[in-house]
N, C-alpha and C positions, 0 to 999 in steps of 0.2 A: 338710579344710583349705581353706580361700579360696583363690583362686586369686592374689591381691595379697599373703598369706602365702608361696604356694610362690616368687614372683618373689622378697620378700623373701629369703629361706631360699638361691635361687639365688643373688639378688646376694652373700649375707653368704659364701657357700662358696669364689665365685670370687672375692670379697677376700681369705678365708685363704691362698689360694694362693703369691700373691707374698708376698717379705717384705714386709710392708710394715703400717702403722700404722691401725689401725681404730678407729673410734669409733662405739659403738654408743648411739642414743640410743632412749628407749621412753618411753612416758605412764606417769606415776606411778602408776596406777590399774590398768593391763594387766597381767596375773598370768601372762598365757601368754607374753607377751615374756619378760618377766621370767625365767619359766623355759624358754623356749628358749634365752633370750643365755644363763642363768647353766650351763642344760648345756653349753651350746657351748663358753664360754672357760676358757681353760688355767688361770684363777684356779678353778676351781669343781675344787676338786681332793680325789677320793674318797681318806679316811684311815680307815685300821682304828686303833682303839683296841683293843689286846692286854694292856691293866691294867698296871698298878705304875710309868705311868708313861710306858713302852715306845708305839710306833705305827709305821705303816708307810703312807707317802704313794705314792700313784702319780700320775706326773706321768705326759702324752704328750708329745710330742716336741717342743723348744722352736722347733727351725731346720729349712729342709727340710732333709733327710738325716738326722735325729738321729733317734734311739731313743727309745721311752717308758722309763720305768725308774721305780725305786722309790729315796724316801726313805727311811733308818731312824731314828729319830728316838727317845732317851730324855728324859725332863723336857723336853721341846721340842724339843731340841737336835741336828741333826742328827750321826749318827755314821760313817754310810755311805750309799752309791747306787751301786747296780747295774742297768746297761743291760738292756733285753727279751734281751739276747743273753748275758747272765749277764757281760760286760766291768765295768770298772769308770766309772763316772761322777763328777763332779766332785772326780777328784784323788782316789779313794777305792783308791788300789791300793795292793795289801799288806795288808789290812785284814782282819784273820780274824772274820766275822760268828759271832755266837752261837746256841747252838739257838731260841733263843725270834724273833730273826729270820728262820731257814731253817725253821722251820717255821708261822712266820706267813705268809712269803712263798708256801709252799707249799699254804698252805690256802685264803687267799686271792686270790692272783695265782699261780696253775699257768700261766698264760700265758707267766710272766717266766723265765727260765732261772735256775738261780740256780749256783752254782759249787759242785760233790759235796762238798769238803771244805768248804768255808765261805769258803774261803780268796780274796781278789778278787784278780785277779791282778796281776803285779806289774811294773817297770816291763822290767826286764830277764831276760826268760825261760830258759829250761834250754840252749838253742843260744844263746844271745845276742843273740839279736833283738830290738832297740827293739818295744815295743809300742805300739800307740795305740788312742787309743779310736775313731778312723775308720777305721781300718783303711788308712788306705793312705800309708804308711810315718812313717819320723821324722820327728818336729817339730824336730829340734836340727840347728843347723851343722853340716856335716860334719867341720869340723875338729875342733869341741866331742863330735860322735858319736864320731869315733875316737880320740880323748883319752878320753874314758870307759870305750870298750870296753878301751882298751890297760888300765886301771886297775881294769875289774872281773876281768879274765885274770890280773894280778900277783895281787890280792885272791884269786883261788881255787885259786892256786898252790901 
């Protein structure tokens, strides 16, 4: 690789870094830009096509600190997303994936954890714990957190 290459490739890495807005520009005619930007960005995004319709996207991770995770996706349509850490992703909790998902996922991305029962998990767990998908603690008011918790206690009463 050129050495005017490798500086490129460094600059473009320590742009991804911060958050921040990148615009990549290449000659309409360079085939290898082309396919280096197009490997590089988050749009260039590997999907299985698993038939009838069905497919499984794997995205990386959109923000620092986020997880890669998997789209599941019937006639286009997203139906689920579950984090590299087998959590649930965009709002997908409670969501009992199907065989033809957990065993796509597993054939294809064994890297991604995927949840034993199928099951993504859900918001309010077996102790009662708020979950999140960062892990580091509730998103809700406190006063909103203990009004809920008081009303899934009556609920399981």
């Amino acid at each position: 690789m050129p050495s005017k290459m490798r500086e490129i490739m460094k600059a473009i890495e320590e742009a991804r870094n911060p958050p921040s807005l990148v615009i990549y520009h290449y000659e309409t005619g360079d085939a290898l830009a082309e396919l280096v930007l197009t490997a590089m960005l988050n749009e260039a995004k590997s999907v299985v096509d698993l038939g009838k319709g069905r497919s499984i996207m794997f995205h990386k991770a959109h923000v620092p600190g986020g997880q890669d995770h998997l789209h599941f996706r019937v006639k286009g349509s997203n139906i689920a997303a579950v984090n590299a850490d087998g959590t649930a992703h965009d709002r997908s909790h409670g969501i009992q994936l199907q065989r033809w998902a957990l065993d796509g996922a597993k054939a294809h991305y064994p890297q991604i954890r995927m949840p034993k029962d199928g099951l993504i998990e859900q918001l309010i767990a077996s102790d009662r714990q708020l979950l999140t998908e960062g892990g580091k603690g509730p998103l809700l008011d406190p006063v909103l957190l203990r009004l809920a918790e008081r009303r899934a206690r009556q609920a399981l009463s």
